[in-house]
C-alpha angles and dihedrals in degrees: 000000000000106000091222103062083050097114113249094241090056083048091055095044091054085047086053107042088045089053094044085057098044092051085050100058093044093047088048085050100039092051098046093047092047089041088051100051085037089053081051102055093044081056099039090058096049086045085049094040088051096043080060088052107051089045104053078055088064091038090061101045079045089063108038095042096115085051092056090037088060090065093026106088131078134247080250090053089253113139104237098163148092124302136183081259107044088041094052095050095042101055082040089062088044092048094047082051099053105040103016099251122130117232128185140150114223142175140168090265110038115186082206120046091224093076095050110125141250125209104277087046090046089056100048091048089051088049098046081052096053093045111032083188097061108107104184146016114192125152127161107247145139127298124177082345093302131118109252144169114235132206136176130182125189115246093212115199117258135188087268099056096053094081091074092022117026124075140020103037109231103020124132114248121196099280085070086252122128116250114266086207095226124167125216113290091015106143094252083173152270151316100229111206125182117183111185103228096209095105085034093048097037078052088048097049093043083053101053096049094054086048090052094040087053092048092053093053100045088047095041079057101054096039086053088051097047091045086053091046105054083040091065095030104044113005101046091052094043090047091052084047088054098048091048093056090054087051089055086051094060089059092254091131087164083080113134127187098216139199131024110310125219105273144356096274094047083051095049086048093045092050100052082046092059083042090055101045098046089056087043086060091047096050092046091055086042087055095044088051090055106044083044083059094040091048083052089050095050091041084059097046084045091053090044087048092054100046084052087045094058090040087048090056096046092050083051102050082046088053089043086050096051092048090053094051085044089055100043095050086054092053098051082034090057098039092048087046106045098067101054092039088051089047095052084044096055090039088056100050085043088060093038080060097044101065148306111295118261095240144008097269098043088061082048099057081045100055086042091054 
């Protein structure tokens, strides 16, 4: 089917209804991609307020160690109480209980096989150790083949910490553990936190679909609008043109487009249409006035003619008339004429046969007759 003959109006609605599917897949896109970082951040900042935490946790103990190692030894002089690691671990555990996180506290060298850790951890601490200004390391992965939304946090040394891990390297500290010889602001590990994405993503996704609910409304809306609005500002009037133009081809040149148009543009056209017609009607009554006078001027020639005509016939029965006189006065003429000259003919040659003449006049007489 040839594009062009496709109506203007059909034209507009498959603009419409492509553009209608391309914003759509930009808007779904668009919104999953900003719901997603959105979804992020929101996690990014409870993985960050929890690192703090954590950490204020181990701060404390950190600070009031020499108060729990005053009631922490034994009567055998053997250490039995709290300390910064053991406190840690054990409010992480209490916390991943009660709200389904996972918290843990890792390094390359745990003193306990439970902080060893895994890849992703493996990766941030070798990050926070190539970039002591790196603060965080958080991606959203797998664990245990669930989504999840994964943080770390650096556990820099302080003053406080150096007691069980500073100098001299190798040396046994009060928790029975060998020293691991660290210096202030050394990286000693990372606060591990796993938070599970199901309620985030089913939000997400939620979100997502009202955005993109709304979005459809509001577009449908306009689309609808904007198809309205070129139908009464371009179609209709293109539709009335078009009508009046039919009506010029079937000979009816009185045709008006009447009353105001839609814009500027549609009354200018509307104008020079009623312009056009209106000379049209005065150059087809031009032209009837004067096919009305040339069909004056060849009745006339067709009346002379035929006057000639009638005047031309009767010269020519007179002529017919005449001929046949003529004919008829030859033929008697002929007839009257042919005996006696056959008789002086015959006469002539008898003489001729007869003898010579008797003189020179009378042969020629002879030769005359």
């Amino acid at each position: 089917m040839n594009v062009n003959n496709i109506k203007l109006k059909t034209k507009f609605a498959v603009l419409i209804v492509v553009l209608f599917v391309i914003a759509l897949i930009g808007s779904v896109a668009w919104t999953s991609y900003a719901q997603r970082e959105q979804t992020i951040n929101e996690l990014r900042e409870k993985g960050l307020v929890l690192s703090q935490q954590m950490s204020a946790v181990w701060d404390f103990m950190s600070a009031n160690q020499d108060r729990f190692e005053a009631t922490a030894f034994a009567e055998n002089g053997s250490y039995q109480g709290l300390h910064c690691a053991v406190a840690g671990r054990s409010i992480g555990k209490l916390f991943s209980n009660e709200s389904g996180y996972l918290t843990r506290f890792v390094n390359f060298d745990p003193r306990n096989s439970e902080d060893t850790p895994d890849e992703f951890e493996a990766e941030a601490l070798n990050a926070f150790r190539a970039d002591p200004g790196l603060t965080e390391y958080y991606a959203v992965t797998k664990y245990d083949g669930q989504q999840v939304f994964r943080y770390l946090a650096p556990m820099k040394i302080e003053r406080t910490c150096l007691e069980c891990h500073g100098e001299p390297k190798g040396e046994i500290d009060v928790t029975g553990h060998p020293k691991e010889g660290w210096a202030i602001d050394d990286i000693g590990g990372a606060i591990s936190i796993v938070i599970p994405m199901d309620l985030y993503v089913s939000a997400e996704q939620d979100s997502v679909l009202q955005n993109v609910v709304f979005f459809i409304v509001v577009l449908v809306a306009c689309l609808l609008i904007v198809y309205f609005s070129l139908s009464h500002l371009v179609t209709n009037p293109l539709r009335k043109i078009r009508e009046g133009v039919s009506r010029i081809q079937t000979g009816d040149l009185d045709v008006r487009l009447d009353g105001p148009e839609s814009s500027f543009e549609m009354n200018t056209l509307a104008a020079e249409f009623n312009d056009m017609a209106h000379e049209l009607s005065g150059l087809y009554e031009n032209l009837e006035a004067q096919v009305d006078d040339r069909t004056a001027q060849l009745a006339n020639a067709n009346d002379v003619l035929e006057r000639q005509r009638v005047q031309l016939e009767r010269a020519n029965e007179l002529l017919r008339h005449d001929n046949e006189y003529k004919s008829s006065f030859l033929a008697m003429m002929s007839h009257e004429l042919r005996t006696p000259l056959t008789s002086i003919l015959a006469y002539a040659e008898l003489l001729n046969r007869e003898g010579d003449p008797a003189y020179e006049k009378e042969a020629e007489a002879l030769s005359e007759i």
